[in-house]
PDBQT receptor file of N, H, CA, C and O in Angstrom, charges set to zero:
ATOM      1  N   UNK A   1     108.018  14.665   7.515  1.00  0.00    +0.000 N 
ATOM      2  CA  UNK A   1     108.993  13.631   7.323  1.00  0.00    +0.000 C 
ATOM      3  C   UNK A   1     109.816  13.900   6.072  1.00  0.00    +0.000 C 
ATOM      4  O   UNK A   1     110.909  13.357   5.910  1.00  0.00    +0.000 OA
ATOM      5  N   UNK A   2     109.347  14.643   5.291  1.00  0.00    +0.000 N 
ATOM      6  H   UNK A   2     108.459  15.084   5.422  1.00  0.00    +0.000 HD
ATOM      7  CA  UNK A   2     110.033  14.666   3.857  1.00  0.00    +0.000 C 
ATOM      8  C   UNK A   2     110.704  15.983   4.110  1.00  0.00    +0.000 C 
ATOM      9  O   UNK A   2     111.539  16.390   3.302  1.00  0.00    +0.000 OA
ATOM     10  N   UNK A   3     110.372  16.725   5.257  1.00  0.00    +0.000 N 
ATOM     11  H   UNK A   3     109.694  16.395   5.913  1.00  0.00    +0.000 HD
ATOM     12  CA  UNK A   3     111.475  17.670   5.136  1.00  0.00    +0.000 C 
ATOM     13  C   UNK A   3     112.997  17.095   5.762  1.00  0.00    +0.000 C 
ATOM     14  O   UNK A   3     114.142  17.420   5.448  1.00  0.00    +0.000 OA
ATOM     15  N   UNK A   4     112.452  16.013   6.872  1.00  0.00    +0.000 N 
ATOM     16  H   UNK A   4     111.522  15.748   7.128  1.00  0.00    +0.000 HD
ATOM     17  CA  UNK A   4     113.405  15.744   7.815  1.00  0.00    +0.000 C 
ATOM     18  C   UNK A   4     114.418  14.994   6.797  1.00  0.00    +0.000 C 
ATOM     19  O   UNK A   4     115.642  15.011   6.929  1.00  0.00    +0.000 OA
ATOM     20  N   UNK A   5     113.748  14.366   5.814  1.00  0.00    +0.000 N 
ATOM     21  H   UNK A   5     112.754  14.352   5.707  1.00  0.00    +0.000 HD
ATOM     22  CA  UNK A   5     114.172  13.746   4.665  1.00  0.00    +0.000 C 
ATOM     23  C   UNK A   5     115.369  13.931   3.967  1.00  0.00    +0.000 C 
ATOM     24  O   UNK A   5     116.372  13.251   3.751  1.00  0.00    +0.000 OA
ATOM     25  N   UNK A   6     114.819  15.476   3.569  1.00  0.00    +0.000 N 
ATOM     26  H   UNK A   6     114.004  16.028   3.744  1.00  0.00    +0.000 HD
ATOM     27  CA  UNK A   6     116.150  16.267   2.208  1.00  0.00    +0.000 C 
ATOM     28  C   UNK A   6     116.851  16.748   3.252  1.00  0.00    +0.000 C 
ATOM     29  O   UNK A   6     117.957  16.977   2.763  1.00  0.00    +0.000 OA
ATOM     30  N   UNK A   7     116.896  17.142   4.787  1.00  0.00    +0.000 N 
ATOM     31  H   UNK A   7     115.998  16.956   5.184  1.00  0.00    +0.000 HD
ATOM     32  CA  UNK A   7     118.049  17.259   5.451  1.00  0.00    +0.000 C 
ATOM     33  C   UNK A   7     118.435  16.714   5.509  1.00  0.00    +0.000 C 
ATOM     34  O   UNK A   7     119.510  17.238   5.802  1.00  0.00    +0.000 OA
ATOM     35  N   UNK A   8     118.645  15.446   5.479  1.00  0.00    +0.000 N 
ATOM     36  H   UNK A   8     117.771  15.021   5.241  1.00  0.00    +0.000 HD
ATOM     37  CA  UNK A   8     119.570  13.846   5.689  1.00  0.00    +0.000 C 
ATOM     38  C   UNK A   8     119.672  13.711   4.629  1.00  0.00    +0.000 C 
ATOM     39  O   UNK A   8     120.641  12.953   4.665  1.00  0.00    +0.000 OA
ATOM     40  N   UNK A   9     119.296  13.910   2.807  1.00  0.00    +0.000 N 
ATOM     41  H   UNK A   9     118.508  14.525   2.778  1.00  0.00    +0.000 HD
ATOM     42  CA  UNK A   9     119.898  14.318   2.044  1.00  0.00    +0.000 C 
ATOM     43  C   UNK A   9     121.191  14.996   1.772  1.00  0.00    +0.000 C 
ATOM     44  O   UNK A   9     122.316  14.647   1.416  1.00  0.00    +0.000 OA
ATOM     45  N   UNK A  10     120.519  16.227   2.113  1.00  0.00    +0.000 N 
ATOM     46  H   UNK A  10     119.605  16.511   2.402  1.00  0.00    +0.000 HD
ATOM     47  CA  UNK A  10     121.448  17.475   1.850  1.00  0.00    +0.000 C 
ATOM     48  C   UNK A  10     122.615  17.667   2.747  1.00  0.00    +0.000 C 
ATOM     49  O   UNK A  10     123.231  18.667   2.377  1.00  0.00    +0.000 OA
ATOM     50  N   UNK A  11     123.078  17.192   3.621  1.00  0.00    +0.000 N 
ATOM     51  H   UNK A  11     122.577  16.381   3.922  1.00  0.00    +0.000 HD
ATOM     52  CA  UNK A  11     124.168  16.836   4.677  1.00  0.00    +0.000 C 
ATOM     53  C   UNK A  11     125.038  15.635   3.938  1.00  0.00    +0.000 C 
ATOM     54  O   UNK A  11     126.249  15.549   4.144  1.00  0.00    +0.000 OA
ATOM     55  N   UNK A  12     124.333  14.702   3.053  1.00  0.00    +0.000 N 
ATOM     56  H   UNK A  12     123.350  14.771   2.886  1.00  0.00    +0.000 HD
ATOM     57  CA  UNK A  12     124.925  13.211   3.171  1.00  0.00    +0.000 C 
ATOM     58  C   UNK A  12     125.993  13.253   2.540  1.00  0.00    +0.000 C 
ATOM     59  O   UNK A  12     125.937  14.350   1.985  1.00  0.00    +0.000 OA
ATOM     60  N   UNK A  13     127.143  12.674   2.195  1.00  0.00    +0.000 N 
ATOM     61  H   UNK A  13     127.188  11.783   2.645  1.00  0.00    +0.000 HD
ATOM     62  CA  UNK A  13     128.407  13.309   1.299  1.00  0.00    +0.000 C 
ATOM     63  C   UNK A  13     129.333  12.050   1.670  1.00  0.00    +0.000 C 
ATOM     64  O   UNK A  13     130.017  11.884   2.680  1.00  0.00    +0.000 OA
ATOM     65  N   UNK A  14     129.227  11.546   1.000  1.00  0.00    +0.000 N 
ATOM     66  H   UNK A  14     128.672  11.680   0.180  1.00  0.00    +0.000 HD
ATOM     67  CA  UNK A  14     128.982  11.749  -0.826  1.00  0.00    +0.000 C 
ATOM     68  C   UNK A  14     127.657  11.731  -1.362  1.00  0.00    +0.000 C 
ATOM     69  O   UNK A  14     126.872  11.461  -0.453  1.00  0.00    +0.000 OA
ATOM     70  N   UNK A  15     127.250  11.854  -2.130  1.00  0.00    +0.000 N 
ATOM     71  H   UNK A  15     127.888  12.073  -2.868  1.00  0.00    +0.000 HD
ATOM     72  CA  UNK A  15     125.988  11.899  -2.395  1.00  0.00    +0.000 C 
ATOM     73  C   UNK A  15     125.360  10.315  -2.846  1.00  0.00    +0.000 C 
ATOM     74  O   UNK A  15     126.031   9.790  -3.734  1.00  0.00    +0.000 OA
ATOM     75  N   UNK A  16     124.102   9.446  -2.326  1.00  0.00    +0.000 N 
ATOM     76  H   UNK A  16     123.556   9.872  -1.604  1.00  0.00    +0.000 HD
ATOM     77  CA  UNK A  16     124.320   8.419  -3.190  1.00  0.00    +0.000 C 
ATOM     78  C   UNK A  16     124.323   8.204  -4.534  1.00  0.00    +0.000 C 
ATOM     79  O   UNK A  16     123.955   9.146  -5.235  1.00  0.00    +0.000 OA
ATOM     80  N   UNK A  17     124.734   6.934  -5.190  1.00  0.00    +0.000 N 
ATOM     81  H   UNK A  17     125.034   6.169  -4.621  1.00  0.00    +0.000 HD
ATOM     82  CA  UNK A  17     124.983   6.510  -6.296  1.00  0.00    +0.000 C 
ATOM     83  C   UNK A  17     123.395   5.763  -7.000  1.00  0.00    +0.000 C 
ATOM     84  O   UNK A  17     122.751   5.868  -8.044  1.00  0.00    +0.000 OA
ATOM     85  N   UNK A  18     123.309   5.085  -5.854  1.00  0.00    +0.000 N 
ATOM     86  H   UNK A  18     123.832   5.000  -5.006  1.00  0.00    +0.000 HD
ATOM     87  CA  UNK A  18     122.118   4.281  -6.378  1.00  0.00    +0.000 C 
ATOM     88  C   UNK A  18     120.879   3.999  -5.385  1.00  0.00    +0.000 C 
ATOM     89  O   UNK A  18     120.874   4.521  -4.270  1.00  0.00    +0.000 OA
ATOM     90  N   UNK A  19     119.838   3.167  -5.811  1.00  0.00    +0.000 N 
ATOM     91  H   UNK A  19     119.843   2.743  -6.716  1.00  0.00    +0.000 HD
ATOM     92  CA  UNK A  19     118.883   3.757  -4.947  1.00  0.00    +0.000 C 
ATOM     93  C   UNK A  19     119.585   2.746  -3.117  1.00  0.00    +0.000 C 
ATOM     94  O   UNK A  19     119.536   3.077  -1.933  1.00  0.00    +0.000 OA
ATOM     95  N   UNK A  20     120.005   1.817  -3.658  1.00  0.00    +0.000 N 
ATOM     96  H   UNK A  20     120.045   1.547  -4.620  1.00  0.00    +0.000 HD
ATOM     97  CA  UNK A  20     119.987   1.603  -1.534  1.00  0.00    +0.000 C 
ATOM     98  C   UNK A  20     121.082   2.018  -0.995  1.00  0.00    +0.000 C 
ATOM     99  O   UNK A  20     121.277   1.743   0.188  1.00  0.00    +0.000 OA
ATOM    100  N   UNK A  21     122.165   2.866  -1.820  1.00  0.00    +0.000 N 
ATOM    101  H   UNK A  21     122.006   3.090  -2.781  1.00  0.00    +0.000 HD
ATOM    102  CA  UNK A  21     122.431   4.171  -1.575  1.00  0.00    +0.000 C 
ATOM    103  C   UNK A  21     121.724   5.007  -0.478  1.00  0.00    +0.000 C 
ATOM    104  O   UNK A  21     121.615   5.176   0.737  1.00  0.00    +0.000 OA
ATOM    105  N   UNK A  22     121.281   5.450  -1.796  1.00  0.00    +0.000 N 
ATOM    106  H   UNK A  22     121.369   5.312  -2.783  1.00  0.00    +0.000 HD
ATOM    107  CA  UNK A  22     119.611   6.538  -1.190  1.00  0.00    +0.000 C 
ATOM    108  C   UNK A  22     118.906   5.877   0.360  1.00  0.00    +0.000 C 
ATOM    109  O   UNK A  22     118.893   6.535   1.400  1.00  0.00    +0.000 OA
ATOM    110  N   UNK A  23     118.388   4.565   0.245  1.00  0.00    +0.000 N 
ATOM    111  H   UNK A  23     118.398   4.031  -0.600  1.00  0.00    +0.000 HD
ATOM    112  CA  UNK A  23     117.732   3.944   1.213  1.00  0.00    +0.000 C 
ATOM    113  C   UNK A  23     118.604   4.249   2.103  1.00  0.00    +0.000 C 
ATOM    114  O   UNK A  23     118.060   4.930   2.972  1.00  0.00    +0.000 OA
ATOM    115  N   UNK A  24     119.916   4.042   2.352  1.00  0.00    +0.000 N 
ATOM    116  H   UNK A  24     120.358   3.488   1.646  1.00  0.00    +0.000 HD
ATOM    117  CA  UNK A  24     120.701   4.094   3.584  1.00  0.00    +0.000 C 
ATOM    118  C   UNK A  24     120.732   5.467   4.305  1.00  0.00    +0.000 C 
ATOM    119  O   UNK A  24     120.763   5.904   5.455  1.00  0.00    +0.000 OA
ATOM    120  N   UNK A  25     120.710   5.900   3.076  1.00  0.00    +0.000 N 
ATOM    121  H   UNK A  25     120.685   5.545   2.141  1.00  0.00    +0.000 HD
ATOM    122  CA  UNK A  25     121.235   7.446   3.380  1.00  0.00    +0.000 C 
ATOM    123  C   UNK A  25     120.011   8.449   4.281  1.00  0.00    +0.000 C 
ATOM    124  O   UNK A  25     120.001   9.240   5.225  1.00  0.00    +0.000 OA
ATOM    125  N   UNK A  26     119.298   7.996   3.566  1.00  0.00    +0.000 N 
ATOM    126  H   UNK A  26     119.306   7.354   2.799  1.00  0.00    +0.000 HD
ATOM    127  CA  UNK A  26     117.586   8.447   4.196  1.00  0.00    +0.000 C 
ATOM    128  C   UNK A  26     117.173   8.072   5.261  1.00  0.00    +0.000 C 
ATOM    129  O   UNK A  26     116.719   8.955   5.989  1.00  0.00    +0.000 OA
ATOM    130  N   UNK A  27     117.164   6.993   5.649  1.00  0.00    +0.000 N 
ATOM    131  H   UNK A  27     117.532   6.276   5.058  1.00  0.00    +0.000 HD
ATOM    132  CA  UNK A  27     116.185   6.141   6.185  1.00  0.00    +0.000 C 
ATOM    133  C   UNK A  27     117.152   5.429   7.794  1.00  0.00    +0.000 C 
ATOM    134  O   UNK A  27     116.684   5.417   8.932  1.00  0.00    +0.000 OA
ATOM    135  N   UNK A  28     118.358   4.983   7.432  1.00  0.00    +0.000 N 
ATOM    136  H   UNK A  28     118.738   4.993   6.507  1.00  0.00    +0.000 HD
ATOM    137  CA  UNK A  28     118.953   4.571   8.655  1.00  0.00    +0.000 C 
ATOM    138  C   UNK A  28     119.308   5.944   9.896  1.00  0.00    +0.000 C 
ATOM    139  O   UNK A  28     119.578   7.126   9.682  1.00  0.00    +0.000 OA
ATOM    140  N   UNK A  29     119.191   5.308  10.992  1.00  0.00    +0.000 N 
ATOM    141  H   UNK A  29     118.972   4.348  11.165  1.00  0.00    +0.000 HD
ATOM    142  CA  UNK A  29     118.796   5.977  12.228  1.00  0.00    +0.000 C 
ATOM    143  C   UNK A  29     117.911   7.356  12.161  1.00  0.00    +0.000 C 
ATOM    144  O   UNK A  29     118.034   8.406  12.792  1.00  0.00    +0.000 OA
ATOM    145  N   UNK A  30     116.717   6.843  10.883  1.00  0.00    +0.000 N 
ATOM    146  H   UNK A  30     116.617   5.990  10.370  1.00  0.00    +0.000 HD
ATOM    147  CA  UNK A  30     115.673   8.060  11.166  1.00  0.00    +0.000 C 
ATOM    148  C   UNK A  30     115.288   8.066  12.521  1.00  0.00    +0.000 C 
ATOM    149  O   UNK A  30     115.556   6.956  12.983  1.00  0.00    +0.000 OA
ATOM    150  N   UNK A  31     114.527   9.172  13.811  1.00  0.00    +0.000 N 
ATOM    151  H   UNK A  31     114.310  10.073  13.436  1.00  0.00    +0.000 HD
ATOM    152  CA  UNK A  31     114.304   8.906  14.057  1.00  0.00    +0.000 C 
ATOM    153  C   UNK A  31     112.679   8.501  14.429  1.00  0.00    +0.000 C 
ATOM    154  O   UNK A  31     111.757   8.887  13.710  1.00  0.00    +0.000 OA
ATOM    155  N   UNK A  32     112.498   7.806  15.450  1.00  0.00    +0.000 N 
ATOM    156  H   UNK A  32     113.247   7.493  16.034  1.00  0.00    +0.000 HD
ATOM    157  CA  UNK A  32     111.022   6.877  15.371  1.00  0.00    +0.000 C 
ATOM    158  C   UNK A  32     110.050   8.304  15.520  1.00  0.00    +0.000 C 
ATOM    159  O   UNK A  32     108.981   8.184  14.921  1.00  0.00    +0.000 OA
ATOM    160  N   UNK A  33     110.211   9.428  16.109  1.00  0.00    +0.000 N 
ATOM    161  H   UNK A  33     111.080   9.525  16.595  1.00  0.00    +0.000 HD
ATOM    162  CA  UNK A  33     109.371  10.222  16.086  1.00  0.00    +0.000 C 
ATOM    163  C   UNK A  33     108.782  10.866  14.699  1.00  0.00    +0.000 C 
ATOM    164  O   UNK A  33     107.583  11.077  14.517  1.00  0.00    +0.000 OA
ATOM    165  N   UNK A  34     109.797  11.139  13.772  1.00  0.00    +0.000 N 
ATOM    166  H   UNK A  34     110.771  10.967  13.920  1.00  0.00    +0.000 HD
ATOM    167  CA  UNK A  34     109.549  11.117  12.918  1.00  0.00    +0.000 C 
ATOM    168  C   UNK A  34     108.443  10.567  11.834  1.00  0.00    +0.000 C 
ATOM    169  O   UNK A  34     107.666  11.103  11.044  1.00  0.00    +0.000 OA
ATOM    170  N   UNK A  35     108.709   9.485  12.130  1.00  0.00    +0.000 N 
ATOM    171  H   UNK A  35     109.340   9.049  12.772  1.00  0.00    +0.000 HD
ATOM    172  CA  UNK A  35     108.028   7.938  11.654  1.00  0.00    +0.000 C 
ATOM    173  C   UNK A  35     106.180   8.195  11.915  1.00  0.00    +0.000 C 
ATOM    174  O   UNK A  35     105.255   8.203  11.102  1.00  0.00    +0.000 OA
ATOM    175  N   UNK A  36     106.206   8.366  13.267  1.00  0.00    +0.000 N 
ATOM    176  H   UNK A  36     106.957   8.360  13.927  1.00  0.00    +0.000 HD
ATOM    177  CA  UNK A  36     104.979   7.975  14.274  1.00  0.00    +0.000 C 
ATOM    178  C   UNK A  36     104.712   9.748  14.018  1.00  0.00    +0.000 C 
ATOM    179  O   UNK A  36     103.787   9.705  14.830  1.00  0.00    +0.000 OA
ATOM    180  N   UNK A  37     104.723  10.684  13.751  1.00  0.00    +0.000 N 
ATOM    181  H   UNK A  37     105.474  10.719  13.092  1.00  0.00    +0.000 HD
ATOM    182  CA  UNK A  37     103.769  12.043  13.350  1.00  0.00    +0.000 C 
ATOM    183  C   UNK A  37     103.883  12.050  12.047  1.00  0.00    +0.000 C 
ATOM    184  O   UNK A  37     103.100  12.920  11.663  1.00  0.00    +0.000 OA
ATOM    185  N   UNK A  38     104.579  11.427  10.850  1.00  0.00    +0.000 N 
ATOM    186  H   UNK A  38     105.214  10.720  11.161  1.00  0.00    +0.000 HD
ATOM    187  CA  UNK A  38     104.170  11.266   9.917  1.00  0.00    +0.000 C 
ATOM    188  C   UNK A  38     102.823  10.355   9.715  1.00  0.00    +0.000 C 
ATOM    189  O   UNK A  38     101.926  10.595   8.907  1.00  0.00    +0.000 OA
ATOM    190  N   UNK A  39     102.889   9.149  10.719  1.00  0.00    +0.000 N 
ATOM    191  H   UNK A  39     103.618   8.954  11.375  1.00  0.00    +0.000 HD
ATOM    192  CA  UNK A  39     101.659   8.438  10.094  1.00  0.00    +0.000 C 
ATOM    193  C   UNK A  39     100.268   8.771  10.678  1.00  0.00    +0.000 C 
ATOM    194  O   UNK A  39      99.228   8.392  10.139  1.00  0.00    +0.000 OA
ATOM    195  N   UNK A  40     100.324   9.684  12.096  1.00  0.00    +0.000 N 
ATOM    196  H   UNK A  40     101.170   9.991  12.533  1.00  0.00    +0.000 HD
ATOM    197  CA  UNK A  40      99.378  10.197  12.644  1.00  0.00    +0.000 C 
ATOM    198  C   UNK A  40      99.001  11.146  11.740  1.00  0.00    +0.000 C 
ATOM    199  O   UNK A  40      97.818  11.065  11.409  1.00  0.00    +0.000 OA
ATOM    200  N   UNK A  41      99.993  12.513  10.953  1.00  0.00    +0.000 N 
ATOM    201  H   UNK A  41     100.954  12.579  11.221  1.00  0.00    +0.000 HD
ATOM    202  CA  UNK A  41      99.701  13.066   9.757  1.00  0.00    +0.000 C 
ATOM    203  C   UNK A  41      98.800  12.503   8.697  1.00  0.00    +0.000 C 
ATOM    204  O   UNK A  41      98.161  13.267   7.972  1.00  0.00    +0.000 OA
ATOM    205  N   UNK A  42      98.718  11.122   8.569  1.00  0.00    +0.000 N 
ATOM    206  H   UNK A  42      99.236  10.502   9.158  1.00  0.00    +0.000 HD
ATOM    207  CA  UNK A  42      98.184  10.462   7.003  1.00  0.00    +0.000 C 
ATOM    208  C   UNK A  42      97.224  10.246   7.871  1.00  0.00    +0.000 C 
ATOM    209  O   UNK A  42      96.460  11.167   7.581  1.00  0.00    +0.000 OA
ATOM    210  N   UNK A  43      96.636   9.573   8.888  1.00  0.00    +0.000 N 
ATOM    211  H   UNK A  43      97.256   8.824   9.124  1.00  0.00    +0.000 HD
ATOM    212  CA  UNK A  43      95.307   9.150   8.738  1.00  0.00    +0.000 C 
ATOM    213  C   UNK A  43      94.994  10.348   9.762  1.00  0.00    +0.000 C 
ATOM    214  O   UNK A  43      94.517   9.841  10.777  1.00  0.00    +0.000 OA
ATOM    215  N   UNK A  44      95.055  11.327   9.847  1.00  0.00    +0.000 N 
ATOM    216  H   UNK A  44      95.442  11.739   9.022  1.00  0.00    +0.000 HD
ATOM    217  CA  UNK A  44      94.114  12.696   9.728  1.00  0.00    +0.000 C 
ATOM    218  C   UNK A  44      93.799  12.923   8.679  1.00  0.00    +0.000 C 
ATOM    219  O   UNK A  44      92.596  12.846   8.430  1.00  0.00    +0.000 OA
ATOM    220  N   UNK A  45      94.720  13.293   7.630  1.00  0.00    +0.000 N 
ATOM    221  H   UNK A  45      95.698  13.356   7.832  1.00  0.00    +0.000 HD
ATOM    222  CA  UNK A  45      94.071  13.627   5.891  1.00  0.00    +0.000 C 
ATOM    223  C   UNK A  45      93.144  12.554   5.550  1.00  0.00    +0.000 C 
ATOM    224  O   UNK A  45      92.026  12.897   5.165  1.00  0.00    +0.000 OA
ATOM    225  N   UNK A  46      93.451  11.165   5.636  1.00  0.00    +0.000 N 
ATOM    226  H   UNK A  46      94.359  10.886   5.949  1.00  0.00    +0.000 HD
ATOM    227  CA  UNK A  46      93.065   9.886   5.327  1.00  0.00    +0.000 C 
ATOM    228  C   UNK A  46      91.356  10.374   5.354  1.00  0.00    +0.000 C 
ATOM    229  O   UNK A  46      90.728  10.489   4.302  1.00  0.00    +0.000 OA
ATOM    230  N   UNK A  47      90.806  10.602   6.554  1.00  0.00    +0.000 N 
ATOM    231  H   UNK A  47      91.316  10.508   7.408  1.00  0.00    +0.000 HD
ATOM    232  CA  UNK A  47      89.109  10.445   6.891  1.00  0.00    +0.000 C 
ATOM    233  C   UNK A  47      88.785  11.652   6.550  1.00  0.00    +0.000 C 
ATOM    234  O   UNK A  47      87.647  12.023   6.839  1.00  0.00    +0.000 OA
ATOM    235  N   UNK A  48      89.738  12.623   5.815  1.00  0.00    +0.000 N 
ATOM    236  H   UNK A  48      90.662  12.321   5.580  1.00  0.00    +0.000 HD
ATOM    237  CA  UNK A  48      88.297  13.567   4.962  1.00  0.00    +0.000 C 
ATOM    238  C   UNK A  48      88.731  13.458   3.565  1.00  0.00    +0.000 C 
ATOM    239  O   UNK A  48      88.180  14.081   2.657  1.00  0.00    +0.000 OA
ATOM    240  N   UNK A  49      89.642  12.726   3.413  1.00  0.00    +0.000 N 
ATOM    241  H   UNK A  49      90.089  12.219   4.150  1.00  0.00    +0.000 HD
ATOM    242  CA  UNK A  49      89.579  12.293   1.740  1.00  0.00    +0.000 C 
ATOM    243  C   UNK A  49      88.370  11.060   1.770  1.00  0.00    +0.000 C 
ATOM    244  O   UNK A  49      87.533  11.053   0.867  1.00  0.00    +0.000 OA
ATOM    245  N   UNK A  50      88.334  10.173   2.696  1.00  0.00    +0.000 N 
ATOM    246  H   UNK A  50      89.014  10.179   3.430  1.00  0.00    +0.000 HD
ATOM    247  CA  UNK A  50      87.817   8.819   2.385  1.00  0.00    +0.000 C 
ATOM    248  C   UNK A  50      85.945   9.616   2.128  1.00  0.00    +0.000 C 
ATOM    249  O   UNK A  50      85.125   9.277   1.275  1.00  0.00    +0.000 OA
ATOM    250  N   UNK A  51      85.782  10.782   3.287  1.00  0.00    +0.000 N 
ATOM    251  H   UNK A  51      86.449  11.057   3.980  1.00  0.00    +0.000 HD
ATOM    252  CA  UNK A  51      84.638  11.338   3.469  1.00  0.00    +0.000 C 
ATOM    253  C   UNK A  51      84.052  11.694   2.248  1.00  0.00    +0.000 C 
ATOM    254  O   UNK A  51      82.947  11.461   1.758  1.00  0.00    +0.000 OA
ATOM    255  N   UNK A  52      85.493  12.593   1.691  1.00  0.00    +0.000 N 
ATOM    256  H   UNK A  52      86.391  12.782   2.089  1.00  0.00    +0.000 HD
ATOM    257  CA  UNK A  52      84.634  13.037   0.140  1.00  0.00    +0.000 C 
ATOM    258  C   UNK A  52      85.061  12.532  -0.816  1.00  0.00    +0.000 C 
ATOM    259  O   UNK A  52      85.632  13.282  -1.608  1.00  0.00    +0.000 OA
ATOM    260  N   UNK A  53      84.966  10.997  -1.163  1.00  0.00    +0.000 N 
ATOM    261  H   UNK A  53      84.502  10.388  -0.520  1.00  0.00    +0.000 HD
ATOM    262  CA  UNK A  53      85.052   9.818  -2.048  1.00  0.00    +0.000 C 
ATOM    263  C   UNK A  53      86.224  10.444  -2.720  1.00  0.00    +0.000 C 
ATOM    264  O   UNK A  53      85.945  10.768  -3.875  1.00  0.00    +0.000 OA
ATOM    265  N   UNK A  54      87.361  10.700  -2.390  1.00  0.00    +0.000 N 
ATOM    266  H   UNK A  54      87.587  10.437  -1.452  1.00  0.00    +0.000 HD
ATOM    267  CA  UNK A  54      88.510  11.058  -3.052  1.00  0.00    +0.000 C 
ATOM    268  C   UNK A  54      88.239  12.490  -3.640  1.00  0.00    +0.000 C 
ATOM    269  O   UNK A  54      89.066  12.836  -4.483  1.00  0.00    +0.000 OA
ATOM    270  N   UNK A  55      87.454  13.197  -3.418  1.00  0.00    +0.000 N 
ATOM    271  H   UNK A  55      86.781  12.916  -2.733  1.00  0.00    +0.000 HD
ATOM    272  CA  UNK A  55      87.162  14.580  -4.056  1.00  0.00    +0.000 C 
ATOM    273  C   UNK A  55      88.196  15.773  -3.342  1.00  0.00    +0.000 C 
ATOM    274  O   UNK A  55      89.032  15.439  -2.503  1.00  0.00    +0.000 OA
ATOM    275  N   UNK A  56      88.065  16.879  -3.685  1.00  0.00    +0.000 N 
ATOM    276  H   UNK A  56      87.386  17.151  -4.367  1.00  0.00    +0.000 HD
ATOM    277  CA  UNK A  56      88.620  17.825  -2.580  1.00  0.00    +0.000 C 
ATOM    278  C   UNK A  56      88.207  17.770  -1.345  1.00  0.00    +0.000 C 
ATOM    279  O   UNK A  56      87.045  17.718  -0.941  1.00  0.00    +0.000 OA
ATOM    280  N   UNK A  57      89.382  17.785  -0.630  1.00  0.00    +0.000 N 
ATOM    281  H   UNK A  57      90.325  17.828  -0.958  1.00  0.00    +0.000 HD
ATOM    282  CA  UNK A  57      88.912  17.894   1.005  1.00  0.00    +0.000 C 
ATOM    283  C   UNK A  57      90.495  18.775   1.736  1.00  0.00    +0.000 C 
ATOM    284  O   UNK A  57      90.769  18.460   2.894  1.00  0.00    +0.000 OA
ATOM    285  N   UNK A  58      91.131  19.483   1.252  1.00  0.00    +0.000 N 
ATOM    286  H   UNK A  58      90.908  19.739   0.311  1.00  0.00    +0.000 HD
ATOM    287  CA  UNK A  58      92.270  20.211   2.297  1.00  0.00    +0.000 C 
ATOM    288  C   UNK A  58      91.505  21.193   2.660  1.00  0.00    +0.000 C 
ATOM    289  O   UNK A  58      91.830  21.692   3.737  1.00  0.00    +0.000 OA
ATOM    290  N   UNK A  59      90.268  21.815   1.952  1.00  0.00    +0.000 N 
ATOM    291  H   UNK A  59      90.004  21.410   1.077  1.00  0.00    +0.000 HD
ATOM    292  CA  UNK A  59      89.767  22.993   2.954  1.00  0.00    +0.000 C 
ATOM    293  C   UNK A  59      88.978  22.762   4.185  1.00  0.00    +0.000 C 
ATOM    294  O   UNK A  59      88.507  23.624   4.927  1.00  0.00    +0.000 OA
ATOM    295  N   UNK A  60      88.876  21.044   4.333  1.00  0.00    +0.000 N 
ATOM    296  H   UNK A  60      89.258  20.344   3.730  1.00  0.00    +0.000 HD
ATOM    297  CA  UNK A  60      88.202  20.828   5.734  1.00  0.00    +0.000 C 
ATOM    298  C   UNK A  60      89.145  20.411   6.936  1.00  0.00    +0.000 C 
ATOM    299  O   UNK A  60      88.649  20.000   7.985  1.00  0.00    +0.000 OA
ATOM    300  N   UNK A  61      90.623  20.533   6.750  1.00  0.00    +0.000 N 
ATOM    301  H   UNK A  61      91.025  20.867   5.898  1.00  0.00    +0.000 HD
ATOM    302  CA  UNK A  61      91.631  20.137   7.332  1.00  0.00    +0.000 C 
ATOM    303  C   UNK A  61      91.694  21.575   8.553  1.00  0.00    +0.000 C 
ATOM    304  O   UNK A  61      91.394  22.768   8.527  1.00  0.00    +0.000 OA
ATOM    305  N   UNK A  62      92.089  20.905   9.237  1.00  0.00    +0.000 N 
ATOM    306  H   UNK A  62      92.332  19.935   9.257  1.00  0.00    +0.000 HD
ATOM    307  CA  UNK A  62      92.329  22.284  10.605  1.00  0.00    +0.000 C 
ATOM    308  C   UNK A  62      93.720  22.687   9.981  1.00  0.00    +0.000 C 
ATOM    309  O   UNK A  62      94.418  21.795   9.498  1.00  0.00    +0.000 OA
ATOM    310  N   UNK A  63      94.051  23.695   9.973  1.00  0.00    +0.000 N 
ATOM    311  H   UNK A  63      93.484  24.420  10.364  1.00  0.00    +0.000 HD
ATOM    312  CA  UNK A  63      95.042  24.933   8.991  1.00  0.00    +0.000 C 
ATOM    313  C   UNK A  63      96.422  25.335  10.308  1.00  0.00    +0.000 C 
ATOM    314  O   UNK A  63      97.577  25.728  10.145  1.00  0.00    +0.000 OA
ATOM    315  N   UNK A  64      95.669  25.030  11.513  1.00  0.00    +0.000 N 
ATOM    316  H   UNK A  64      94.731  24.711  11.646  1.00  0.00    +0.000 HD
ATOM    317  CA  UNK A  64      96.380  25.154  12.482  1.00  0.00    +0.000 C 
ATOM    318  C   UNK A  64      97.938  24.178  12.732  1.00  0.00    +0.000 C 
ATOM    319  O   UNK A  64      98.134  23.012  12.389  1.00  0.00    +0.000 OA
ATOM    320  N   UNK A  65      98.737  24.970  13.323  1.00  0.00    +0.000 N 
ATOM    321  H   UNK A  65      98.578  25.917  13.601  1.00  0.00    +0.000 HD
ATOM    322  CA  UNK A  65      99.929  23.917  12.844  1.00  0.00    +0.000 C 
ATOM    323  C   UNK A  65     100.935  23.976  14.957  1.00  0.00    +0.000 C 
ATOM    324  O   UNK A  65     101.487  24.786  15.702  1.00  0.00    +0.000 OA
ATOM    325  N   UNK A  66     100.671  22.974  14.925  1.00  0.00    +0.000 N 
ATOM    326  H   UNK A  66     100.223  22.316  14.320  1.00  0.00    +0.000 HD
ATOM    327  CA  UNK A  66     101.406  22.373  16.431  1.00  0.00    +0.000 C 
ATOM    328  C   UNK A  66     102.610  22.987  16.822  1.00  0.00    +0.000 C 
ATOM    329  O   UNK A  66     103.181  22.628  17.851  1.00  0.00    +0.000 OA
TER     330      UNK A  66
């Protein structure tokens, strides 16, 4: 999502001024797919951070990429 992000950044022109600027610029007609594999993204990481009480856990993450 944060890549899809700085492309809707880096296209936007003028650049914003201020932050709901920014909010507009970012965020209006993201789309929902976006949204919905970002948050499927967080609560995969979510249950092996919660596992190892906030300790390291990216080396138990599957490395494999969709």
């Amino acid at each position: 999502m944060w890549g899809a992000m700085l492309q809707r950044y880096q296209k936007y022109t003028p650049k914003p001024i201020n932050i709901a600027e920014l909010k507009t610029a970012l965020w209006n007609d993201l789309p929902q797919e976006f949204i919905d594999k970002a948050i499927l993204s967080f609560r995969k990481r979510l249950r092996p951070c919660v596992a190892a009480a906030g300790g390291h856990f990216e080396h138990s993450l599957n490395t494999e990429r969709a």
